[in-house]
C-alpha positions in Angstrom: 25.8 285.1 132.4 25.0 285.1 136.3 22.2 282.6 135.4 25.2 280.5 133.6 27.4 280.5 136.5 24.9 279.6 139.1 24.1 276.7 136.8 27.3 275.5 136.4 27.7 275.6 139.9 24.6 273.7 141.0 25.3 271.1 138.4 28.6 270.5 139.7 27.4 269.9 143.5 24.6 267.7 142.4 26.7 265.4 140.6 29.0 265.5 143.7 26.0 264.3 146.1 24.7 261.5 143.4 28.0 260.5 143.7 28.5 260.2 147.2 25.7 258.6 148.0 26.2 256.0 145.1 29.5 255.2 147.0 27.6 254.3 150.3 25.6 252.1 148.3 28.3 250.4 146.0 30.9 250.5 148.2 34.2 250.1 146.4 32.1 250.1 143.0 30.9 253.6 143.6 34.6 254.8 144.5 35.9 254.4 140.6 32.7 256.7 139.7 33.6 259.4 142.5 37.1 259.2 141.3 36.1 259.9 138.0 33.7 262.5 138.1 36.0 264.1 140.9 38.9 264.6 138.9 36.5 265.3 135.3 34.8 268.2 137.0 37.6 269.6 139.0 39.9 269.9 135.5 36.7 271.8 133.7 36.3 273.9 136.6 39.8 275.2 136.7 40.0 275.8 133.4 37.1 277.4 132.7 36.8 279.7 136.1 38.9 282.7 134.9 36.9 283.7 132.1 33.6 282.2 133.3 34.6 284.9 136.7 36.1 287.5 134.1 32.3 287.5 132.4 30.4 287.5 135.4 32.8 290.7 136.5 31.4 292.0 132.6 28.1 291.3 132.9 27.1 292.1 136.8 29.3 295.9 136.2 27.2 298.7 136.8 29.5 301.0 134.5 32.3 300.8 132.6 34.6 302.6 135.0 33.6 300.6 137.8 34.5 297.1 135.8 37.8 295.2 136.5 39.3 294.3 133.2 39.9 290.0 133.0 43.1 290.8 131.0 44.5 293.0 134.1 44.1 289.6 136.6 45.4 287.6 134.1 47.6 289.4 131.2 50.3 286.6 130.9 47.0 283.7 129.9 45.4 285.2 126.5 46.9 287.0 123.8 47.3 290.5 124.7 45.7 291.9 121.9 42.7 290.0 123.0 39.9 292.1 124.8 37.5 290.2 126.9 34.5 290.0 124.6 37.0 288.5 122.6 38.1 285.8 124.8 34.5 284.8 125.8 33.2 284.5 122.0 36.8 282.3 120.8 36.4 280.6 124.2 32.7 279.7 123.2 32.7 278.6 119.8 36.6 276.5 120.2 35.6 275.1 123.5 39.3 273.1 123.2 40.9 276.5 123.3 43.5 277.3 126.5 46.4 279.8 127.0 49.5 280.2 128.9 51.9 283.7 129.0 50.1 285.1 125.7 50.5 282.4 123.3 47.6 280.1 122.8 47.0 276.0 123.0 44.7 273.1 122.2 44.1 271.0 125.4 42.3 268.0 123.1 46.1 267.8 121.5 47.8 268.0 124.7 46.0 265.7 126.3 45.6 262.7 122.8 49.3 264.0 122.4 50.4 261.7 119.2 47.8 259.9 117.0 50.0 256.5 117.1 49.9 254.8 113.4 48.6 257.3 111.7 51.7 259.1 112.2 53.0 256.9 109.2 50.5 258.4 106.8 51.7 261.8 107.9 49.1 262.6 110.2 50.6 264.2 113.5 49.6 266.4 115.9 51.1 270.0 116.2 53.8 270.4 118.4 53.3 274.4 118.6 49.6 273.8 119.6 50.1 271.1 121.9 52.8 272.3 123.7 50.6 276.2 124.1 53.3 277.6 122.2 51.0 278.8 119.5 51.7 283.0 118.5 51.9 285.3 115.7 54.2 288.4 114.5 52.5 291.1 116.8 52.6 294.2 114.8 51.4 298.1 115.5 48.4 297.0 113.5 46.0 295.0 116.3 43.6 293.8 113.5 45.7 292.4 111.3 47.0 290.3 114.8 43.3 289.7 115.2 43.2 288.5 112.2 46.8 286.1 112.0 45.2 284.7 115.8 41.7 283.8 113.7 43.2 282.3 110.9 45.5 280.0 112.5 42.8 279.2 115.3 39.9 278.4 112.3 42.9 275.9 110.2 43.7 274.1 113.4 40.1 273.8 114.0 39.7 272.2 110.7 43.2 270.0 110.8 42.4 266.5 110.0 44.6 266.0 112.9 42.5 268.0 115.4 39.4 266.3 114.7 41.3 263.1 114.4 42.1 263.8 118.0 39.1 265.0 119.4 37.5 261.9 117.9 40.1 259.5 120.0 39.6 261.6 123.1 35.7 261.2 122.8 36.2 257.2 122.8 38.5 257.2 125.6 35.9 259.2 127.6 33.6 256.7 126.2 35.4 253.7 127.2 36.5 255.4 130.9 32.6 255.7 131.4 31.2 252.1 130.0 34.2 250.8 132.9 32.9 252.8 135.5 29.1 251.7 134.6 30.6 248.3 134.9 31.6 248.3 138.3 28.6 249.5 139.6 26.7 247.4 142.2 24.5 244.2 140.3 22.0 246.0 143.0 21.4 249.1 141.0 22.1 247.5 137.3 19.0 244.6 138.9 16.4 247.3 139.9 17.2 250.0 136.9 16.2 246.4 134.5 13.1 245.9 136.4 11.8 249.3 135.3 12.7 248.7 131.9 11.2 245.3 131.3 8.1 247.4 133.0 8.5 250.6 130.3 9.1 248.1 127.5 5.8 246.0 128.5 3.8 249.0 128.3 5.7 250.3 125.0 4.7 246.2 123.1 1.4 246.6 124.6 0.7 250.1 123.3 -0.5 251.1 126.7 -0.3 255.0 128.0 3.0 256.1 129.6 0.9 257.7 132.7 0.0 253.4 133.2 3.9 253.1 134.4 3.4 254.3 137.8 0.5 252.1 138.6 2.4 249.1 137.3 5.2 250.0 139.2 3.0 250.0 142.3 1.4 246.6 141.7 4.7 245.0 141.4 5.3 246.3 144.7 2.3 245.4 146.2 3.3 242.1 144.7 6.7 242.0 146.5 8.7 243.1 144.2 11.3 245.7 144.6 11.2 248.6 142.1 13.7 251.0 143.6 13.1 254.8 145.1 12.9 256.4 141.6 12.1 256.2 137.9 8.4 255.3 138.6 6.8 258.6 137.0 4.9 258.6 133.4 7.9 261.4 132.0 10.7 259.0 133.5 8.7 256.4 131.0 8.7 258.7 128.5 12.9 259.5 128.4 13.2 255.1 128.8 11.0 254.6 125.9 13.3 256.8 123.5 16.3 255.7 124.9 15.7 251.9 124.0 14.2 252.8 120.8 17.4 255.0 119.9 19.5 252.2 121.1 18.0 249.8 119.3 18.2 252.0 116.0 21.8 252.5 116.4 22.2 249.0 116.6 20.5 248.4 113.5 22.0 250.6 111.6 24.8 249.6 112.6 24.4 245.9 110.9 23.4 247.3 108.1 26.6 249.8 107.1 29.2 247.1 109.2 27.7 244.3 106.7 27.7 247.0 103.2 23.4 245.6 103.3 21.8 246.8 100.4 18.6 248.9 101.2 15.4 249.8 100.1 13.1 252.9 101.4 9.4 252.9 101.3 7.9 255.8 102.4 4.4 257.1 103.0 2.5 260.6 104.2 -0.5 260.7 106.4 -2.2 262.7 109.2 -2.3 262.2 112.8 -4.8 262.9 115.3 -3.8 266.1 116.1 -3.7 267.4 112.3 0.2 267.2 111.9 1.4 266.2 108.6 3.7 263.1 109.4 5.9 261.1 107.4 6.5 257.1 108.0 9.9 255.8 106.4 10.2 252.2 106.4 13.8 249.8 105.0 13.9 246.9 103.5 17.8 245.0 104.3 19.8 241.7 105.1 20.6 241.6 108.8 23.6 239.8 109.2 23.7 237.9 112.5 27.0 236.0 113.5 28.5 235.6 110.2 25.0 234.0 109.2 23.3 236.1 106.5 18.8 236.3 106.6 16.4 236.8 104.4 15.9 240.7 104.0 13.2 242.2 106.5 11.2 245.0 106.7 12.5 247.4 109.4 10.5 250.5 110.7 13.3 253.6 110.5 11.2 256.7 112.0 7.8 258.9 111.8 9.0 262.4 111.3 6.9 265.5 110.7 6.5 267.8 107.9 6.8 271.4 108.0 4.9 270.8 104.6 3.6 268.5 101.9 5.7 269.5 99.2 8.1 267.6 97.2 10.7 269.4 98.3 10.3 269.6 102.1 9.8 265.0 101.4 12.9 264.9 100.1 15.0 267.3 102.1 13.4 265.5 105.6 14.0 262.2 104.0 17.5 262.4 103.2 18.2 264.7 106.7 16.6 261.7 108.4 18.4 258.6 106.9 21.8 261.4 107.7 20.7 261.2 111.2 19.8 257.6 111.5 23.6 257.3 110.6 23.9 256.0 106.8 26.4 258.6 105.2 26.2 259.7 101.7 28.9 257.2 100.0 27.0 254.1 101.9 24.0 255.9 100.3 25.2 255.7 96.8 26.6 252.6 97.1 23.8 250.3 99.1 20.9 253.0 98.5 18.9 250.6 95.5 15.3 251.1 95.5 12.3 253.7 96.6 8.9 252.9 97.3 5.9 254.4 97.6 1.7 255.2 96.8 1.3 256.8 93.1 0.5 260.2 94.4 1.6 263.0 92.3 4.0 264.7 95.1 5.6 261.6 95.4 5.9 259.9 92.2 5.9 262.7 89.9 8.2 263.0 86.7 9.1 265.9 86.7 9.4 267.7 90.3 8.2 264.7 92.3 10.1 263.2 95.3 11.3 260.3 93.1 12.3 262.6 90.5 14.5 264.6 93.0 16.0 261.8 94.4 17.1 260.5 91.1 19.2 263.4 90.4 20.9 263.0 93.7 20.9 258.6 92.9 20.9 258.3 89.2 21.1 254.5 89.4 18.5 254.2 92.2 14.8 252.0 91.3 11.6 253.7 91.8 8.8 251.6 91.8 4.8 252.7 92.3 3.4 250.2 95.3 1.4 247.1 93.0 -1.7 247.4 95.6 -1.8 251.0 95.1 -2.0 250.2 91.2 -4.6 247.3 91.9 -6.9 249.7 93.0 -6.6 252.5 90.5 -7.0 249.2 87.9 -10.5 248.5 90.0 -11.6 252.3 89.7 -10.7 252.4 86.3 -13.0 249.2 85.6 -16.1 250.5 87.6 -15.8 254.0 85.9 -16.7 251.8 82.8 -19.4 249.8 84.4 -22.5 252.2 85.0 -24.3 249.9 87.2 -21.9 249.4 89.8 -22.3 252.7 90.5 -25.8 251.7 91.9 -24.9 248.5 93.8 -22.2 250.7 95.4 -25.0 253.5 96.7 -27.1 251.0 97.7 -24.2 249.3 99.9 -23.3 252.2 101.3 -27.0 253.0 102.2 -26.2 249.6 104.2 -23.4 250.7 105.9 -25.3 254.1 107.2 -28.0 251.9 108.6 -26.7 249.4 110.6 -23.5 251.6 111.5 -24.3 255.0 112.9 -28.1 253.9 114.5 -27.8 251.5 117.1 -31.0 250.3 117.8 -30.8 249.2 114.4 -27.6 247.5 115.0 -29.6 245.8 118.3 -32.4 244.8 116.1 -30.9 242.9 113.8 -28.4 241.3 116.3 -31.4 240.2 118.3 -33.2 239.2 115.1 -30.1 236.9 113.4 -29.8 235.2 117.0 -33.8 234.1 116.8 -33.1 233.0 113.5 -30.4 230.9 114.2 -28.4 233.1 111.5 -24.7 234.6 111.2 -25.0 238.3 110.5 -21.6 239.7 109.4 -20.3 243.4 109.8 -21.3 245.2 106.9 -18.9 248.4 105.6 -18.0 250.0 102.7 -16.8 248.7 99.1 -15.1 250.0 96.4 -13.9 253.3 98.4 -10.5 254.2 100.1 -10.1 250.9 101.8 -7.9 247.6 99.8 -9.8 245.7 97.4 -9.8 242.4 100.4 -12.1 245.1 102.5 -14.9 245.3 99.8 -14.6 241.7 99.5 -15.4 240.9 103.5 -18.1 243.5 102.8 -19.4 241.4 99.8 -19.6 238.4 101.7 -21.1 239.7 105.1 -24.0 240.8 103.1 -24.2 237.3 100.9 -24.3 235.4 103.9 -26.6 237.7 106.1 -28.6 238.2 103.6 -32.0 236.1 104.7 -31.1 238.1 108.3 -31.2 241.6 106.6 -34.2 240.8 104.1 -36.1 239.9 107.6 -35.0 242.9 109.2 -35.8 245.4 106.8 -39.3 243.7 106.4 -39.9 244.5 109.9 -38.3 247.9 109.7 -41.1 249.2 107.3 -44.1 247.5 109.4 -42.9 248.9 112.8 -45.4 251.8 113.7 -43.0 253.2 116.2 -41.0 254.4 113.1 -42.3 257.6 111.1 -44.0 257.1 107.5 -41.0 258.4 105.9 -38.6 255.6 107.4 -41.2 253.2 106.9 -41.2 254.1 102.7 -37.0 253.9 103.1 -36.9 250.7 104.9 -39.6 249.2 102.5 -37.8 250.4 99.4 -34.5 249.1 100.6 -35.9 245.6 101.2 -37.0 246.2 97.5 -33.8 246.7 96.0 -32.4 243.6 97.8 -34.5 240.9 97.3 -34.2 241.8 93.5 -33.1 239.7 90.8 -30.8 242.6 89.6 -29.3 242.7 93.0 -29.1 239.0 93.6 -27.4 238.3 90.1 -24.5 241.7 90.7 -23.8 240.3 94.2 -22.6 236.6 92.4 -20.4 237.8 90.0 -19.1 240.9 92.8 -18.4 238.2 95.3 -16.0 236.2 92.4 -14.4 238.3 91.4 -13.4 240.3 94.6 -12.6 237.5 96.1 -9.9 236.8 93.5 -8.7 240.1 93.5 -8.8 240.4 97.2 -6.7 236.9 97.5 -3.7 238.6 94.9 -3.9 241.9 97.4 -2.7 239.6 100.1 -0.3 238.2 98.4 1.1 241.1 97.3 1.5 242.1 100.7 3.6 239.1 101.8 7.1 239.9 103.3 9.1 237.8 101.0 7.1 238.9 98.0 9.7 239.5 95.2 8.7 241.9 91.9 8.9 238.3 89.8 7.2 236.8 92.0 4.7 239.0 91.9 4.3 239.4 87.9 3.6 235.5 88.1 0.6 236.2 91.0 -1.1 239.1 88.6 -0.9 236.9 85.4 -2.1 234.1 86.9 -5.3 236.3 88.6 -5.9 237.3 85.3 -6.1 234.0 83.7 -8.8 233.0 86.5 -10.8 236.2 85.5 -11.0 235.6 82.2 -11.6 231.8 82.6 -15.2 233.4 84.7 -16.3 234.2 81.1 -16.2 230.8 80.2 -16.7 229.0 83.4 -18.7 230.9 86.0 -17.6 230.9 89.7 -19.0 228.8 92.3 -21.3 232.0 93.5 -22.7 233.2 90.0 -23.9 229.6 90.3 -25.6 230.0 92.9 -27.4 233.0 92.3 -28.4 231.8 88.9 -29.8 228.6 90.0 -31.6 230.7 92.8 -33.1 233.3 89.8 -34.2 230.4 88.5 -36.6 229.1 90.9 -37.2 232.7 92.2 -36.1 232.5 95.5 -32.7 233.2 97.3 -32.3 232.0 101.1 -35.5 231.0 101.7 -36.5 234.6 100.6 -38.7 235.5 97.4 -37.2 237.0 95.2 -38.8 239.8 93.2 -38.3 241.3 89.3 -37.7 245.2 88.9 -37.4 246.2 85.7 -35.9 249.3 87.1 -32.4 248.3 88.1 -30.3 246.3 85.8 -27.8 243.9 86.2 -24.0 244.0 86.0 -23.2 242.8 82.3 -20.6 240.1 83.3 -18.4 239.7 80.4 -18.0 243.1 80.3 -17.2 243.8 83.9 -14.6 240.7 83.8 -13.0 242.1 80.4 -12.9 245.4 81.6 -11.1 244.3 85.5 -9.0 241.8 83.0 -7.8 244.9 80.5 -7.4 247.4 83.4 -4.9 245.1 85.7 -2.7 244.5 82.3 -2.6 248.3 81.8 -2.1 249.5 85.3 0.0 246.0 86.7 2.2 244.8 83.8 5.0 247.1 82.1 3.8 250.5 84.1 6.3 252.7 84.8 9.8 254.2 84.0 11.6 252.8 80.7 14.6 251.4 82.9 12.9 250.6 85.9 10.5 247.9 83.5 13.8 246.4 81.7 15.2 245.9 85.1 12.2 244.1 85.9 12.4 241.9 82.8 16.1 241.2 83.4 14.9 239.9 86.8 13.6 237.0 85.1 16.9 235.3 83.9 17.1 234.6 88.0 13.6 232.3 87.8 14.6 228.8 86.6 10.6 228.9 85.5 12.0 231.7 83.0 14.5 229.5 81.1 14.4 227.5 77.5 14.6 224.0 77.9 18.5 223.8 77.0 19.9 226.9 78.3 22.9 228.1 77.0 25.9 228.9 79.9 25.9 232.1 78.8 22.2 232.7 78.8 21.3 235.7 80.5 24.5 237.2 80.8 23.6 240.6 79.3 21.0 240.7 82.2 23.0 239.7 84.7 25.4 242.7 84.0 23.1 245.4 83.3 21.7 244.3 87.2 25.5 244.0 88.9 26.1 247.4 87.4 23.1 249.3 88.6 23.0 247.4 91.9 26.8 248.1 92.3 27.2 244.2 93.0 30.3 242.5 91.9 30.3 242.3 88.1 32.4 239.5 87.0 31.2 237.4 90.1 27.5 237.7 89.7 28.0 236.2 86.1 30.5 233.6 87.5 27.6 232.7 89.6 25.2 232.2 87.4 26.9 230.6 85.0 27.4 227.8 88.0 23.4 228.3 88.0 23.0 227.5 84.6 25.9 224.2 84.6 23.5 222.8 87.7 25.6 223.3 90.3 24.4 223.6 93.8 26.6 226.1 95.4 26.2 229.8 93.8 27.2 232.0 96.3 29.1 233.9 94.2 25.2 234.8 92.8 24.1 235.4 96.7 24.9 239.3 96.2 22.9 240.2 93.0 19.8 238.1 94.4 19.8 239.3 97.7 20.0 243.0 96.4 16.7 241.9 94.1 15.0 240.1 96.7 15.6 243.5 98.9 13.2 245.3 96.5 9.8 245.1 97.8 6.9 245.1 95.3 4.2 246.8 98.1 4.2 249.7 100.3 2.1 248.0 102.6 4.6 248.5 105.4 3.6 252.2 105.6 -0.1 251.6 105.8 0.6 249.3 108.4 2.3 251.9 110.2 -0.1 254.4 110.1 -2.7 251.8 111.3 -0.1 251.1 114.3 0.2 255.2 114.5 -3.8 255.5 115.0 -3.5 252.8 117.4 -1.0 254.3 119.7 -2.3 258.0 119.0 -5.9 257.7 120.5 -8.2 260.3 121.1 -7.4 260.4 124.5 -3.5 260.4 123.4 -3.8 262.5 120.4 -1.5 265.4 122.2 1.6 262.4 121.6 4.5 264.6 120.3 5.5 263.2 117.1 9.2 261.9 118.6 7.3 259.7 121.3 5.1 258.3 118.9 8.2 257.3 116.7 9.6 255.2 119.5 6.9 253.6 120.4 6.3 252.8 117.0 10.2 251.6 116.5 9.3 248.7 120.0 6.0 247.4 119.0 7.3 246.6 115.1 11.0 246.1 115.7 11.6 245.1 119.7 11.9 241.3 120.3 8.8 240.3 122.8 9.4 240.8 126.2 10.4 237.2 127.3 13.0 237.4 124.9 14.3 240.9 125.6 17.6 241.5 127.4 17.3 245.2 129.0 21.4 244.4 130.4 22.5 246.4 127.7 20.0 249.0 127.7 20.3 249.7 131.4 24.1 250.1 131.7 24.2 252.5 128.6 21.1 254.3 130.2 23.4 254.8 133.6 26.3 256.4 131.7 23.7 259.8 131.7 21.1 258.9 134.1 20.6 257.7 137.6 19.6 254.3 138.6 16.4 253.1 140.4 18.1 253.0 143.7 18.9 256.7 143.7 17.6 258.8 146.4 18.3 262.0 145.9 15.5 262.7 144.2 11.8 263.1 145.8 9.4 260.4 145.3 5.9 261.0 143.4 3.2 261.2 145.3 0.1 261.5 143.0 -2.7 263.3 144.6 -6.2 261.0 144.4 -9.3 261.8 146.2 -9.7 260.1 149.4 -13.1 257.8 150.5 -10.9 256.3 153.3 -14.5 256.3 155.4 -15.8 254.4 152.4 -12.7 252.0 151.7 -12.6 251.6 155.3 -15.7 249.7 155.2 -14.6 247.6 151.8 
C-alpha cells in the first residue's frame, strides 16, 4: 500500500512537469492542457487521500493498538457500520463510490446529473445517489446493515442509468481531451508525424524495430528535425501497435456502422519460436462516402493458442472477433460464412470448430478451401498411379543434389552459362507445397534438362569424387535421359500446368463459389480432351522418342522403369477433381451453392420466366438475413431486363462476400515467416500481429496520413519535442584513431 501511495504520488508530479514544460513550448496552447490536468488530478487527489492515508496508517501499523482508526478522523464520511477494510475493498471494486455524514453517493451521477432525452423513456438518474443521500434502516444487527449497504450499492452499480452515465461521462472526458490535443502547438503535432511516417516505413518494409533509431539518425544527419525523443526500438514498438489498433478500430468500425456482411477464414500454423498461432482473416464491403466496393479481404489478427484443440479455436476465435469489437447480435445477423483447410480439428462433423460454431450460428456457411481440396484430388490420383511414385523419388533425388551441396549448385551454374543454357531452380513436386509449385518444378527440369544431362555426365567422370558418388551420379544421368522419364515428364508438365493455372485462379480476390464451379468444369473438360488430343509437350516428347534423342541428348531405353499410362493418369486426375471439387460437402451448404446459380445470367433457359428462380432467391435472403421481399423484387427487375437492380445489390454482395479459397491465411503465414526471421524469432506474438495488420492493410506510405494517428497517440503519450525524458545513447565500440584517418 506504501508502494501504491508513492506511485500515485510520483505519477501525479510527473504529469505536472510534462505539463509545464509543454506550456513553455506551446505557449497559450499548453495552458488548456495544464488547466486540464490541474484541475483532473487535484479532484482525484482529494477524493481519494482519506482512505488512500487511512490504508497507509493500516498497513505501515506496527500493532493494532498503536493504529489510528480512519473512521475516528473521519466518522461523519462512511457509513458507520463500515470498518476500514471495508471501506478500502467497496472503495476499490466501485471506484465511483463517495460519502458525506454516513450516507453514501455516486460522484459519476453527480457530476452527468440528468441523462437529457432519455429521461422520456424513463431512464433518470437517482436523486438519493446523486445528491449522497443514499442510507439504510440501521438496526442492532450490523450485518444485516452490511448487507442493506451491499445490495443497494451492487443494483445501482448495475442500473441502466449508472452505466448510462458513466458511459456519457467517459465521452465528455473523451471529447475534453481530443480539444486539448487540438490546441497543441503544429510544432509538436509536425515532429511526433515525422516519427510515425519513420515507424510506419519500417513496419511496410518489414524491417527490424531496433532499425528506427538509425533512421532517425540519418534523417538528422540529413537535416531533418526528429525531436528530443521517441527515437528508441521499444518507442517503435508501442507506435507500431498503436497505428495498427487504430487502424482496426477504424475498420471495424465501417463494417458494423454500414450492417457489412462478413466472412471468416481462419488458419493454424507454427512460428519460429514453436508457438501455436492462429491467423483470422474477413472478407466485407467497405463502405466509403456513401459509395459501396467490391468486398476485400482484410487481415483481422494472429493470436496464440494455448492449444490445438477444437475447443480452445473456437473459444479464442469468438473472444477475438468480441475484442475486435463485433458484438454478438451483429454476429448473428452479418456473421455468413467460415472458411478454412479440411483438417479434422477444423472441419470436423461432429466436434470440429465448424461444428461448434454452428450450434452457436445455425444459419452460418462452412465451406472447405477448393485449393485445399485440389490437392487432396491430386494425392488421391497419384495414390492410384504406381509410377509416379518413382518420378517423384527420382525428383526429389534432384532437389537434394543441387539444393543442400553447393559446389554442385556452382557446377552446374558454371556449366549452363558455357552452354549458353537457362538452368531453372529445381524443388520439390507433388508434396506439401500448391499444385502451381510442382508445376515450376516440372518445367525447370524440362527446360534445363540438356544443362543437367551434361552435368551429371561430368559428375560420374570427375576423379575428385569417390567411386560411390561416381555409381550415383552415373545412375541418375541414367534414369533421365530415359525414354520412361522423357515420355512421364510430357504428359506431367500438361497436365500440371492446367491444374496449376485453375490453382491461381482459384486464388483470385474476386473469385466467387460460381465462378469457381465454371473454372473446375472447364479444367476438367481440357483434361479429358488430352485423351484425345495430346498437349503441346506430350508432342514433343513423342516426336523426340521417336528419333531417340531429346535436346540434343541421346536418349536411352530401360526396360526397368515404365512409363506413366496416360489415359489412366488423366481419368484418374479427371474422376478425383469431380469427387473432391463438385457437390463436396454439407447437404445445405451444396443447395446453397446451387441456388447461387439463378444469379449467373449463363445459368438461365432461353425464355426465363419472371418468376424464375424465386424459390432460390428466398431460401438465400433467408439464410443470409437479406431483405426477403426486396431481393425477389430485384431479381425479378433482373429477369424483365432492367438495368437498375439495386434492390438485388444486398443478396449478391452477401454471395460475392463468400470466398471460395483460404488462400489469405497461407499468405499470412508466408508474410509471418517473413517478419519472424531467425534473427527475430523472439517477436511476441502481439508485435507480430501489428506488423502484420500495416504491411496487408496500411495504405503505402506516400499515401498515408499519420495526422490522425499522431493526435490520438498524444492523448496518452508525449510528443517528439518532449524533454523530460533522457535521450538514448547506444553504446558502440570506438576506432576514433581509425575513423580519424577515413
Amino acid at each position: 500500500m506504501v508502494h501504491q501511495f508513492m506511485n500515485y504520488t510520483c505519477n501525479f508530479y510527473f504529469r505536472r512537469s510534462f505539463v509545464f514544460e509543454m506550456n513553455k513550448r506551446a505557449g497559450s496552447a499548453g495552458a488548456s492542457l495544464d488547466n486540464w490536468f490541474v484541475k483532473r488530478r487535484t479532484t482525484e487527489r482529494d477524493k481519494n487521500s482519506t482512505s488512500q492515508l487511512s490504508a497507509l496508517c493500516v498497513s505501515s501499523s506496527p500493532s493494532p493498538s498503536v493504529a489510528v482508526s480512519s473512521l475516528e478522523t473521519s466518522e461523519l464520511k462512511w457509513p458507520s457500520v463500515w470498518n476500514d477494510k471495508q471501506v478500502s475493498e467497496f472503495t476499490t471494486k466501485y471506484t465511483w463510490l463517495t460519502a458525506s455524514e454516513g450516507k453514501l453517493g455516486c460522484k459519476v451521477c453527480a457530476e452527468v446529473k440528468h441523462l437529457g432525452a432519455l429521461k422520456e423513456q424513463r431512464i433518470a438518474i437517482s436523486l438519493e445517489w446523486a445528491t449522497c443521500n443514499t442510507t439504510c434502516n440501521l438496526s442492532d444487527d450490523r450485518n444485516k446493515a452490511l448487507s442493506a449497504f451491499r445490495g443497494k450499492i451492487k443494483k445501482h452499480s448495475d442500473s441502466v442509468a449508472h452505466k448510462l452515465a458513466s458511459e456519457s461521462l467517459k465521452k465528455k472526458e473523451m471529447k475534453t481531451l481530443e480539444a486539448a490535443a487540438n490546441e497543441l502547438s503544429k510544432h509538436h503535432i509536425e515532429k511526433t508525424e515525422a516519427i510515425f511516417r519513420s515507424v510506419y516505413y519500417l513496419a511496410k518494409q518489414n524491417r527490424p524495430f531496433s532499425d528506427h533509431q538509425p533512421l532517425v539518425e540519418l534523417q538528422q544527419l540529413n537535416g531533418v528535425d526528429m525531436g528530443n525523443i521517441l527515437h528508441s526500438r521499444f518507442t517503435a514498438t508501442n507506435i507500431v501497435s498503436h497505428i495498427a489498433s487504430e487502424m482496426r478500430d477504424k475498420i471495424v468500425a465501417n463494417i458494423v456502422t454500414n450492417d457489412s456482411k462478413i466472412a471468416v477464414l481462419i488458419d493454424e500454423s507454427t512460428t519460429m519460436s514453436k508457438k501455436s498461432v492462429m491467423t483470422v482473416h474477413l472478407k466485407a464491403v467497405i463502405t466509403v462516402d456513401d459509395t459501396i466496393s467490391e468486398p476485400e479481404f482484410l487481415f483481422l489478427s494472429l493470436c496464440e493458442l494455448e492449444s490445438g484443440t477444437a475447443e480452445c479455436i473456437s473459444k479464442t476465435l469468438l473472444q477475438l472477433l468480441s475484442e475486435a469489437g463485433f458484438s454478438k447480435e451483429f454476429l448473428e445477423k452479418n456473421w455468413i460464412a467460415f472458411i478454412s483447410d479440411g483438417a479434422s480439428v477444423l472441419m470436423g462433423r461432429q466436434s470440429g470448430v465448424a461444428a461448434r460454431l454452428l450450434d452457436e450460428y445455425p444459419n452460418l456457411f462452412i465451406w472447405h478451401c477448393l485449393n485445399h481440396r485440389l490437392e487432396l484430388a491430386i494425392a488421391d490420383a497419384i495414390k492410384e498411379i504406381n509410377g509416379i511414385n518413382h518420378l517423384q523419388i527420382f525428383m526429389d533425388k534432384l532437389y537434394s543434389i543441387y539444393s543442400q551441396s553447393t559446389k554442385n549448385a556452382a557446377q552446374i551454374k558454371a556449366l549452363s552459362e558455357s552452354l549458353h543454357l537457362q538452368c531453372l531452380k529445381i524443388g520439390r513436386i507433388l508434396n506439401v507445397r500448391w499444385v502451381a509449385s510442382s508445376f515450376r518444378t516440372v518445367d525447370a527440369v524440362y527446360s534445363s534438362f540438356e544443362c543437367l544431362a551434361a552435368h551429371l555426365q561430368a559428375s560420374a567422370e570427375d576423379t575428385s569424387r569417390d567411386s560411390l558418388q561416381r555409381q550415383q551420379f552415373k545412375g541418375m544421368r541414367k534414369r533421365l535421359v530415359s525414354y520412361s522419364f522423357v515420355s512421364d515428364l510430357g504428359i506431367m508438365h500438361d497436365v500440371l500446368k492446367e491444374l496449376s493455372l485453375l490453382s491461381l485462379e482459384l486464388q483470385r480476390s474476386n473469385m466467387t463459389l460460381p465462378m469457381a464451379e465454371r473454372c473446375i468444369k472447364r479444367t476438367i473438360r481440357i483434361l479429358q480432351s488430352l485423351e484425345i488430343k495430346p498437349g503441346p509437350k506430350v508432342l514433343e516428347t513423342e516426336e523426340a522418342l521417336k528419333e531417340g534423342r531429346f535436346c540434343s541428348i541421346q536418349l536411352e531405353k530401360n526396360y526397368k522403369w515404365k512409363p506413366i499410362d496416360k489415359k489412366r493418369f488423366l481419368q484418374s486426375v479427371c474422376n478425383s477433381m469431380e469427387h473432391r471439387l463438385i457437390d463436396h460437402g454439407r447437404q445445405n451448404d451444396i443447395q446453397t451453392v446451387n441456388d447461387m446459380k439463378v444469379l449467373e445470367k449463363e445459368q438461365w433457359p432461353d425464355e426465363p420466366d419472371l418468376r424464375f428462380g424465386e424459390a432460390e432467391i428466398r431460401r438465400m435472403a433467408r439464410r443470409f438475413k437479406v431483405d426477403e421481399e426486396e431481393a425477389v423484387m430485384g431479381m425479378r427487375a433482373k429477369i424483365d431486363g432492367e438495368r437498375n437492380t439495386s434492390s438485388l445489390y444486398s443478396l449478391t454482395r452477401a454471395v460475392n462476400t463468400i470466398p471460395c479459397s483460404s488462400a489469405q491465411c497461407e499468405r499470412d503465414f508466408s508474410l509471418m515467416n517473413t517478419i519472424c526471421t531467425d534473427r527475430r524469432a523472439n517477436l511476441l506474438v502481439e508485435n507480430t500481429s501489428s506488423l502484420m495488420f500495416l504491411h496487408s492493410n496500411g495504405p503505402p506510405l506516400c499515401e498515408w496520413n499519420a495526422n490522425y494517428y499522431v493526435k490520438r497517440w498524444l492523448l496518452k503519450h508525449r510528443s517528439a519535442v518532449d524533454t523530460q525524458s533522457r535521450k538514448t545513447v547506444p553504446t558502440k565500440e570506438s576506432k576514433k584513431a581509425v575513423w580519424s584517418i577515413l
